[in-house]
RODO-2510 file (C-alpha; in nm, 4 decimals, decimal comma):
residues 394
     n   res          X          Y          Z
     1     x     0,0000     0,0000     0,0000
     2     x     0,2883     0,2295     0,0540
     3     x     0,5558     0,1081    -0,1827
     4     x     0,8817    -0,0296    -0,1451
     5     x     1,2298     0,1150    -0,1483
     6     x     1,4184     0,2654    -0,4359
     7     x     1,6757    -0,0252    -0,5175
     8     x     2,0448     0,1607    -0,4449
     9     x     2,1254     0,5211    -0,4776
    10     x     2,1708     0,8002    -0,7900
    11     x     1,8268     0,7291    -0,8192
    12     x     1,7069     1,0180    -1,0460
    13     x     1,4102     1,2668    -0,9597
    14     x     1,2003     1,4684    -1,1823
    15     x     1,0571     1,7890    -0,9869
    16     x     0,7782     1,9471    -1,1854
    17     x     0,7364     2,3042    -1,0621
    18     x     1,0525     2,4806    -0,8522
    19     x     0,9722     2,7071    -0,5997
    20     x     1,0941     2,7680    -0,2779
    21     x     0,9458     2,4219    -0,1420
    22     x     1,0821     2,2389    -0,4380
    23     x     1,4261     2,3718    -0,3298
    24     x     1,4080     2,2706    -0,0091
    25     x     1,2846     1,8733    -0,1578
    26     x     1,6233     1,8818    -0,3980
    27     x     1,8624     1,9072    -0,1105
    28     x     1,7013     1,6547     0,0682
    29     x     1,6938     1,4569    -0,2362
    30     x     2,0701     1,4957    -0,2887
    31     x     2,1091     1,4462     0,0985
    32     x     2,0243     1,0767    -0,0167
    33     x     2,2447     1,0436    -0,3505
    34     x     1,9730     1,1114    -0,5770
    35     x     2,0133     1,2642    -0,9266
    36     x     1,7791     1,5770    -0,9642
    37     x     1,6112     1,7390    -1,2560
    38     x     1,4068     2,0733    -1,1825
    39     x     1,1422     2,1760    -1,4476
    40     x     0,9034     2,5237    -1,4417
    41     x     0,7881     2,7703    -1,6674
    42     x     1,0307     3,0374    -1,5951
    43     x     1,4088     3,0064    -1,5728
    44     x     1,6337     3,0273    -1,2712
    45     x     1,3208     2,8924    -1,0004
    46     x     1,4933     2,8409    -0,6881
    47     x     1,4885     2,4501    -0,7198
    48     x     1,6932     2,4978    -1,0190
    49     x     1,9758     2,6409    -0,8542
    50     x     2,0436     2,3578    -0,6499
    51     x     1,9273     2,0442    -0,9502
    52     x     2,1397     1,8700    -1,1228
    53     x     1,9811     1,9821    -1,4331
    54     x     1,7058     2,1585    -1,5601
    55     x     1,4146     2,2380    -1,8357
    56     x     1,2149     2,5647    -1,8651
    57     x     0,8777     2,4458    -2,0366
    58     x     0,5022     2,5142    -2,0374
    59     x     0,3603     2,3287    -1,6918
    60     x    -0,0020     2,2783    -1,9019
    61     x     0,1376     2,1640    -2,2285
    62     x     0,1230     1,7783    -2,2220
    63     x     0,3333     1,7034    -2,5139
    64     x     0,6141     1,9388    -2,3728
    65     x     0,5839     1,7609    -1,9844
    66     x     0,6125     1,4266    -2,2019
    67     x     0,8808     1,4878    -2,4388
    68     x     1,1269     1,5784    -2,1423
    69     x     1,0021     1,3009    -1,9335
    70     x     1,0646     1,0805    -2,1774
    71     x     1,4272     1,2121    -2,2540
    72     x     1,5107     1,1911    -1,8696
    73     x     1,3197     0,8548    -1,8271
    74     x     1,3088     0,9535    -1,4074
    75     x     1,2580     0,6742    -1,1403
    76     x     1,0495     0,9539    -0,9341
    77     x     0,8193     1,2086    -1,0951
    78     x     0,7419     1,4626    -0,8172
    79     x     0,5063     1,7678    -0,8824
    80     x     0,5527     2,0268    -0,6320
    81     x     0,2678     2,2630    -0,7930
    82     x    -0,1240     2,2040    -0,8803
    83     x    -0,0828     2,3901    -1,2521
    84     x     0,0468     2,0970    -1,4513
    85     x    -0,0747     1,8656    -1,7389
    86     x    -0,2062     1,6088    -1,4791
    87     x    -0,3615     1,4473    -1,7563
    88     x    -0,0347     1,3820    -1,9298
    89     x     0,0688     1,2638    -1,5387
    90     x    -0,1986     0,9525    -1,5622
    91     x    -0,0924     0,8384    -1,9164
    92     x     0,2435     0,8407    -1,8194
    93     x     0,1840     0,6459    -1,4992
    94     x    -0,0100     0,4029    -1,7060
    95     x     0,2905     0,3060    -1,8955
    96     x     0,5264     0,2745    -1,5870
    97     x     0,6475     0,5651    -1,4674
    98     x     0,6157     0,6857    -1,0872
    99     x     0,4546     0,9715    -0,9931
   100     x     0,4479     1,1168    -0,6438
   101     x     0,1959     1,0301    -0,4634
   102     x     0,0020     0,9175    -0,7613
   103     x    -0,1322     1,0866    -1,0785
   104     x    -0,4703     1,0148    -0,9716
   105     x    -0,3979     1,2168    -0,6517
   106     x    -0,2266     1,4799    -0,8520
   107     x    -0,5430     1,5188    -1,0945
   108     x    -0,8034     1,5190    -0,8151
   109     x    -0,5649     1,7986    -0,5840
   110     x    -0,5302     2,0575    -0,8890
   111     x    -0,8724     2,1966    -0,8957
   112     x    -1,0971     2,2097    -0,5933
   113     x    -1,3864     2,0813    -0,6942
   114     x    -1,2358     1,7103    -0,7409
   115     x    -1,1368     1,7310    -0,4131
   116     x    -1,4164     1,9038    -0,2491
   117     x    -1,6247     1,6305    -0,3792
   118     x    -1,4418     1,2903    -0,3190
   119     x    -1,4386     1,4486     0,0472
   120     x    -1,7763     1,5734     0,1119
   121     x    -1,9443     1,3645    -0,1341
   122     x    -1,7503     1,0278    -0,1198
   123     x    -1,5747     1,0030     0,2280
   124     x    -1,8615     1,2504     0,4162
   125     x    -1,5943     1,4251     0,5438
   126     x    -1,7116     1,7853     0,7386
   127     x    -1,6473     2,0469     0,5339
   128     x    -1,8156     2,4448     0,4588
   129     x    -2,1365     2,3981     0,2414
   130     x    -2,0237     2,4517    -0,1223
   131     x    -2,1623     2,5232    -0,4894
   132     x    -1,9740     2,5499    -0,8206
   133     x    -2,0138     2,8329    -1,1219
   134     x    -1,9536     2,9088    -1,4748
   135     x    -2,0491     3,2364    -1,5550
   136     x    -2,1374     3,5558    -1,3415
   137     x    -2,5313     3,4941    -1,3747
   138     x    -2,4357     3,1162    -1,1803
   139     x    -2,2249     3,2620    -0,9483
   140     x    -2,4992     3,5177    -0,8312
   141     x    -2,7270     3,1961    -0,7969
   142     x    -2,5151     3,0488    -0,6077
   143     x    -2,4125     3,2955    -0,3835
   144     x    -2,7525     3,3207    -0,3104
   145     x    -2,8131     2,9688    -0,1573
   146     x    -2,5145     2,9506    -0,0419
   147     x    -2,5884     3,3170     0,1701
   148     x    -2,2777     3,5782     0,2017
   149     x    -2,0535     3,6440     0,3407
   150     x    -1,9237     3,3865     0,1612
   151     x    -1,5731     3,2888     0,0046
   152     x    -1,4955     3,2747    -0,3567
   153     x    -1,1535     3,0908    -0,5302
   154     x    -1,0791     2,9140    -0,8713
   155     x    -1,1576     2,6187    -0,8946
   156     x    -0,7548     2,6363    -0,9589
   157     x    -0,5216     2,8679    -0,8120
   158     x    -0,2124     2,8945    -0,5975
   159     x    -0,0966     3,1040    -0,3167
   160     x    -0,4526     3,2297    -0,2723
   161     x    -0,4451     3,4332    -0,6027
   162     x    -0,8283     3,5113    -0,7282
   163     x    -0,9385     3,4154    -0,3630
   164     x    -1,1614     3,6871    -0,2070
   165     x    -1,4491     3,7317     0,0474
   166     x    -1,7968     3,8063    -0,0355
   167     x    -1,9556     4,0404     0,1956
   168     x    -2,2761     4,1577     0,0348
   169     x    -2,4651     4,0174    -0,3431
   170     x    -2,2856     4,3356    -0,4418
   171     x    -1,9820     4,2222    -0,4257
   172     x    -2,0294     3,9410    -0,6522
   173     x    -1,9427     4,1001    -1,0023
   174     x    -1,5931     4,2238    -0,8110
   175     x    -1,5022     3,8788    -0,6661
   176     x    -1,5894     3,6716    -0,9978
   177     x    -1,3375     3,9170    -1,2156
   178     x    -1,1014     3,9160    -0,8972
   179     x    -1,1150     3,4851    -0,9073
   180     x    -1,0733     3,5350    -1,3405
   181     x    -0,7637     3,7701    -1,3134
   182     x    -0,6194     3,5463    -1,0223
   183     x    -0,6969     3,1428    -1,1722
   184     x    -0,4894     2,9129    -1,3567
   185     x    -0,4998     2,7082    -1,6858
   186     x    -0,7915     2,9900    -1,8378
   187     x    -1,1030     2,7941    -1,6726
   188     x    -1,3729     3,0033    -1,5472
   189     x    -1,5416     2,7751    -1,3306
   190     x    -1,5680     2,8923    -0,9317
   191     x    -1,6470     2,7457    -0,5900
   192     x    -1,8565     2,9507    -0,3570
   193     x    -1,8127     2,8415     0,0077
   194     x    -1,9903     2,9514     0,3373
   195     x    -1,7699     3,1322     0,5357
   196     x    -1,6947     2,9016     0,8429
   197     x    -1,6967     3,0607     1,2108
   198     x    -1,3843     2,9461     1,3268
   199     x    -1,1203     2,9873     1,5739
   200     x    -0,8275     2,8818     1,3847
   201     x    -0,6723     2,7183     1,0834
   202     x    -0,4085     2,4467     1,1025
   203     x    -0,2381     2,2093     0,8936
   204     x    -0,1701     1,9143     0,9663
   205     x     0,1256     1,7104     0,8070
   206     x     0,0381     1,3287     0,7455
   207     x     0,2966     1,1444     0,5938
   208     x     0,2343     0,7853     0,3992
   209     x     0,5358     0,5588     0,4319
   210     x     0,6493     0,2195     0,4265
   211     x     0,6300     0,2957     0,8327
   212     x     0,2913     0,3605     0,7741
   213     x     0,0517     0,6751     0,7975
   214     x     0,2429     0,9200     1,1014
   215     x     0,1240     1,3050     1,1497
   216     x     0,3502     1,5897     1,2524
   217     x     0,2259     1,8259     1,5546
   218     x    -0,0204     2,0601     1,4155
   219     x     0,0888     2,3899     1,2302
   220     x    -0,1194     2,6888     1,3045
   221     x    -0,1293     2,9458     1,0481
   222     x    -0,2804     3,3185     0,9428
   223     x    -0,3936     3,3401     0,6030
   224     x    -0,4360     3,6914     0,4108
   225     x    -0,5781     3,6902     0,0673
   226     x    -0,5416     3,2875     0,1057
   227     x    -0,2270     3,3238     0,1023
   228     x    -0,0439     3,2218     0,4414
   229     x     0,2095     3,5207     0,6133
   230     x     0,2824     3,3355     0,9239
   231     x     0,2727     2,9883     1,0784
   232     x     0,3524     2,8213     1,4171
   233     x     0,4419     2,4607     1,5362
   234     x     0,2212     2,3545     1,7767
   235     x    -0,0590     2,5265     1,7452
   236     x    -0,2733     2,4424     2,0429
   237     x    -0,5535     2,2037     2,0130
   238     x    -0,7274     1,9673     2,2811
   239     x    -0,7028     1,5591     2,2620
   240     x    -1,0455     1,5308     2,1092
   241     x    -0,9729     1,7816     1,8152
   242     x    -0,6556     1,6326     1,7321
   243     x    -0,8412     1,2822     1,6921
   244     x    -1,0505     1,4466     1,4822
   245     x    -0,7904     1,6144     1,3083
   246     x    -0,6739     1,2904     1,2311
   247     x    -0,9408     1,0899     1,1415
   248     x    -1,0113     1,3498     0,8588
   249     x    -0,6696     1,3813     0,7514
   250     x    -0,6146     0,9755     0,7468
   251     x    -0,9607     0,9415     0,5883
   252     x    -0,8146     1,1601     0,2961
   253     x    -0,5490     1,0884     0,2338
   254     x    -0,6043     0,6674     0,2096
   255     x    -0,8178     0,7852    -0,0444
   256     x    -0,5556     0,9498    -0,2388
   257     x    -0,2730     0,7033    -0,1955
   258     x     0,0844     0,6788    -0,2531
   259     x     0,3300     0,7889    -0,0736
   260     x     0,5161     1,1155     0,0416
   261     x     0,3665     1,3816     0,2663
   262     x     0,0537     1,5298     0,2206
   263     x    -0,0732     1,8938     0,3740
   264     x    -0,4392     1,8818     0,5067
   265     x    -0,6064     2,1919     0,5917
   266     x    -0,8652     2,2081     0,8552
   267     x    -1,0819     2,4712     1,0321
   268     x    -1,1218     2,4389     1,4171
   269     x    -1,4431     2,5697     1,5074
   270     x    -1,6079     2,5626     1,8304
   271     x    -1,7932     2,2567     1,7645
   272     x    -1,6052     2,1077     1,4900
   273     x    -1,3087     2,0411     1,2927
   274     x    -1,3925     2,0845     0,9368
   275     x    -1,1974     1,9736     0,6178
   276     x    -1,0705     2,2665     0,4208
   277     x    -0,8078     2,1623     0,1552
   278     x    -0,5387     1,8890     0,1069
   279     x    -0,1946     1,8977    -0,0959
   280     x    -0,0043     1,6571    -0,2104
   281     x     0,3176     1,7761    -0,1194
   282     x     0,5239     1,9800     0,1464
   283     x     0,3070     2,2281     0,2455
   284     x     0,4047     2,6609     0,2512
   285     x     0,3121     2,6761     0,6470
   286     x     0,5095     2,3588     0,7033
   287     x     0,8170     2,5350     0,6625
   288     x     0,8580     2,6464     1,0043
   289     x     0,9563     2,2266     1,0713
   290     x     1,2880     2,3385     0,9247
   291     x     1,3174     2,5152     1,2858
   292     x     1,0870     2,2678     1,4869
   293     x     1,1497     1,9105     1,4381
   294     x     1,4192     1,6438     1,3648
   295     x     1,3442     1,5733     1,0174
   296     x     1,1334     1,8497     0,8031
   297     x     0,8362     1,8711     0,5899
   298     x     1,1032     1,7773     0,3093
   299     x     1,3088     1,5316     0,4846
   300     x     0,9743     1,3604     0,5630
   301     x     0,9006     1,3740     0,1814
   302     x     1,1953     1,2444     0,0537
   303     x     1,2631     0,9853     0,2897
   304     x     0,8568     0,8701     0,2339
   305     x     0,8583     0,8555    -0,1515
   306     x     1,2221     0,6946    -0,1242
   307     x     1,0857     0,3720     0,0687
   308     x     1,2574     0,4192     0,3063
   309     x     1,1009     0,4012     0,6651
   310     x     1,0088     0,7257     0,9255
   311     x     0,9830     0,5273     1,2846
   312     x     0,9516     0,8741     1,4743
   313     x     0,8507     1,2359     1,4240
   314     x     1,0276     1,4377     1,6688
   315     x     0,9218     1,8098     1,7209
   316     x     1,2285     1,9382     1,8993
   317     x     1,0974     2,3039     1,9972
   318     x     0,8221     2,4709     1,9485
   319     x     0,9048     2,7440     1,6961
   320     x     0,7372     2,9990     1,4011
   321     x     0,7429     3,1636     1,0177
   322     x     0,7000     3,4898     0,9003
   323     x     0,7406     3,5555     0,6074
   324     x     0,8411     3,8836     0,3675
   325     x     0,6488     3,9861     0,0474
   326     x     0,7238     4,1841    -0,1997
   327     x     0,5292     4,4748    -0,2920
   328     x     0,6036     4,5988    -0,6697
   329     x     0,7422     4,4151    -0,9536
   330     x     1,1110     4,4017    -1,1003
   331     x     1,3754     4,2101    -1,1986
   332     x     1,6652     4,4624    -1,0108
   333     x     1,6496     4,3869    -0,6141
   334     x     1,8162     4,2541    -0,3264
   335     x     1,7794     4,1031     0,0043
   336     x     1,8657     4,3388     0,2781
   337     x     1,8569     4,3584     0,6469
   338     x     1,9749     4,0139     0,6879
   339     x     2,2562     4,1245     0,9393
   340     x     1,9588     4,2366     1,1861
   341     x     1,7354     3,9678     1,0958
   342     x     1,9799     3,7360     1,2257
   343     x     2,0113     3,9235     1,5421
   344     x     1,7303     3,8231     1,6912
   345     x     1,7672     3,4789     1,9088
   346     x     1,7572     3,1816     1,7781
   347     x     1,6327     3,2992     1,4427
   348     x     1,7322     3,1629     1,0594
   349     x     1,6829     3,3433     0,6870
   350     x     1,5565     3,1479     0,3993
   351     x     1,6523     3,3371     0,1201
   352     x     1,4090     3,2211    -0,1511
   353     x     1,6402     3,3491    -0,4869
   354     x     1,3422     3,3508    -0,7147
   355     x     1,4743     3,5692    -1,0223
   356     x     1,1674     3,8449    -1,0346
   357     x     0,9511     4,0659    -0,7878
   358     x     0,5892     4,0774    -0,8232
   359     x     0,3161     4,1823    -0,6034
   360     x     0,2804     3,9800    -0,2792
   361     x     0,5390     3,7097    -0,4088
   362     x     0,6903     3,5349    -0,0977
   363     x     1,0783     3,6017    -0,1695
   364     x     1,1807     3,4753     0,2118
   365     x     1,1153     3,3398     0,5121
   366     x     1,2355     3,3930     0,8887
   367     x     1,2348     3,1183     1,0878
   368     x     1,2741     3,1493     1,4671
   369     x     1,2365     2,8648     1,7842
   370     x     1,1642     2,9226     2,1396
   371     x     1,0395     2,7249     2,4575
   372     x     0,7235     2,9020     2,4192
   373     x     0,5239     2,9316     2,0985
   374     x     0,4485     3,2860     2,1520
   375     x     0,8122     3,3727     2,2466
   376     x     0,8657     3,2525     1,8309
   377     x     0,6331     3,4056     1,6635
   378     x     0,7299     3,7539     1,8099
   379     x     1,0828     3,6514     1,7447
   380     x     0,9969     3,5372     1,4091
   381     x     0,7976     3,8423     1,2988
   382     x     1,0819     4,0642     1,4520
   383     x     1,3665     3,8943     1,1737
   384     x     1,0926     3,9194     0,9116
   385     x     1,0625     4,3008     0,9956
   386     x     1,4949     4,3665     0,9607
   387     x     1,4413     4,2021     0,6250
   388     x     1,3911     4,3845     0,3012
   389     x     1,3664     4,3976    -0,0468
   390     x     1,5896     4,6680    -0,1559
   391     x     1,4836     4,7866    -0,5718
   392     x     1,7207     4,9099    -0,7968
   393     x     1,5270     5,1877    -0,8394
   394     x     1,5439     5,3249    -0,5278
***
């Protein structure tokens, strides 16, 4: 059910999409002796400046994703973004390749209403009352059953783009352009959710291994625009809660399969824990285990899709993220304040390198631990404030 280990080492991985995560999952690769390619639509993503190789292509062109995959012929294929030819992904598994944690799981994860459904619909999992749209006229339908405020995404985006609240029904012509401008692969197709009452938003880690299905301590996070600006590790949460968390998040992701780690979103309300979102992959809040535990998000990965076996999750320290955004684009900028940043105690820089500026692009990260959770986040948002993103134009 979990897969076996990768016979010897040099074993080569593809990485489709390299970001700041899929840097992180190439060291640990190479950690492990494994060959590394790095592929993404723009040249010089931060995975490629650690891969072995690289390819800049089209992520939704399926005879492009082929054509290299082919070429390379890699034991692992591991997508690290939702905005790929997934289609492509199940013919090639089909024929033999690997892909991390499947293609099926890959397809179903890339637009929310595939998900949405196989948990509500098929597992009966709780999650916010939902509807989906094609056009403006739908969406005002919808919004109407579903009652405002209300939230509106994409059925595919990333990093919250095209995600907004809708207070009022006259909001709804601003939030469907705001989810066109901000969604991926050209679809127009929406998912209205209630808004949920809740007291917090964690993730929760699960990993799938040949050790079997293990979860990290939960990762509380703050979302604006969807888009998460800090996280801490462990987020409070009573005994019964976290068996629920667990349930859900085991419930999920047996139905998805494979192996590797898997980031489960949930909302903790007063008298619930609902479902929220899953990815299949090291999760943007789960960076702060870089500071927290033994073996990160993307040791965790590695080691999972690897076959080889995780007997223990350790969290070390409790410890936080913050994060720093850029607020203009350009392509002439640096990284400054990183002598201050890391004069705070017991606090680390994650310098991102991503090639370009644009609006609210993450382009770092500051990392910080502490015996107390709230002793890191202040520490954490206190590097993240030294840093900044100096413009050659200024």
């Amino acid at each position: 059910m979990y897969g076996a280990p990768l016979s010897g080492q040099a074993k080569k991985m593809m990485l489709l999409g390299s970001g700041e995560l899929g840097k992180e999952v190439v060291i640990e690769a190479q950690r492990l002796g494994v060959e590394t390619i790095a592929v993404d639509r723009y040249a010089s993503a931060p995975a490629m400046q650690v891969a072995h190789r690289s390819y800049v292509i089209p992520m939704l062109d399926g005879e492009e994703l082929r054509r290299i995959i082919e070429q390379e012929r890699p034991d692992l294929i591991v997508p690290e973004i939702e905005a790929i030819a997934t289609q492509t992904l199940v013919e090639l598994e089909r024929e033999g390749y690997r892909v991390v944690p499947t293609a099926n799981a890959a397809r179903l994860t890339m637009d929310r209403e595939g998900i949405r459904r196989l948990a509500s619909e098929t597992l009966g999992l709780p999650t916010a009352k939902f509807a989906f749209a094609d056009s403006l006229e739908e969406l005002k339908t919808a919004v109407a059953e579903i009652g405002t405020p209300c939230v509106i995404k994409p059925i595919m985006s990333s990093s919250g783009k095209g995600q907004s609240v809708c207070r009022t029904p006259d909001d709804v012509e601003t939030s469907w352009n705001y989810a066109m401008e901000g969604g991926r692969a050209k679809k127009t197709r929406v998912i209205v959710e209630e808004f949920i009452r809740f007291d917090s938003e964690i993730t929760l880690l699960t990993v799938r291994s040949v050790s079997g299905t293990t979860y990290c301590a939960p990762i509380g996070h703050i979302q604006k625009d969807g888009d998460y600006i800090e996280s801490w590790q462990p987020h409070e949460m009573s005994e019964e809660q976290i068996r629920e968390a667990e349930r859900i998040a085991g419930a999920i992701t047996d139905a998805l399969g494979g192996t590797g780690i898997y980031g489960v979103e949930l909302f903790l309300a007063p008298d619930k824990v609902y479902f929220s979102e899953v990815s299949p992959r090291p999760h943007d809040t789960g960076m702060v285990t870089m500071a927290t535990q033994d073996l990160s998000e993307f040791a965790l990965h590695v080691r999972a899709i690897l076959g080889f076996p995780i007997p223990t999750i350790r969290l070390l320290t409790p410890g936080a993220s913050y994060t720093l955004k850029a607020d203009r684009e350009s392509e002439s900028f640096r990284i400054g304040g990183l002598e201050e940043a890391l004069s705070v105690p017991n606090s680390q820089v994650r310098v991102f390198g991503k090639p370009e500026t644009k609006i609210g692009r993450r382009m770092a990260v500051a990392l910080s631990s502490s015996d107390d959770v709230g002793q890191a986040r202040r520490q954490a948002k206190e590097a993240a404030s030294c840093l900044r993103i100096e413009y050659g134009d200024q």
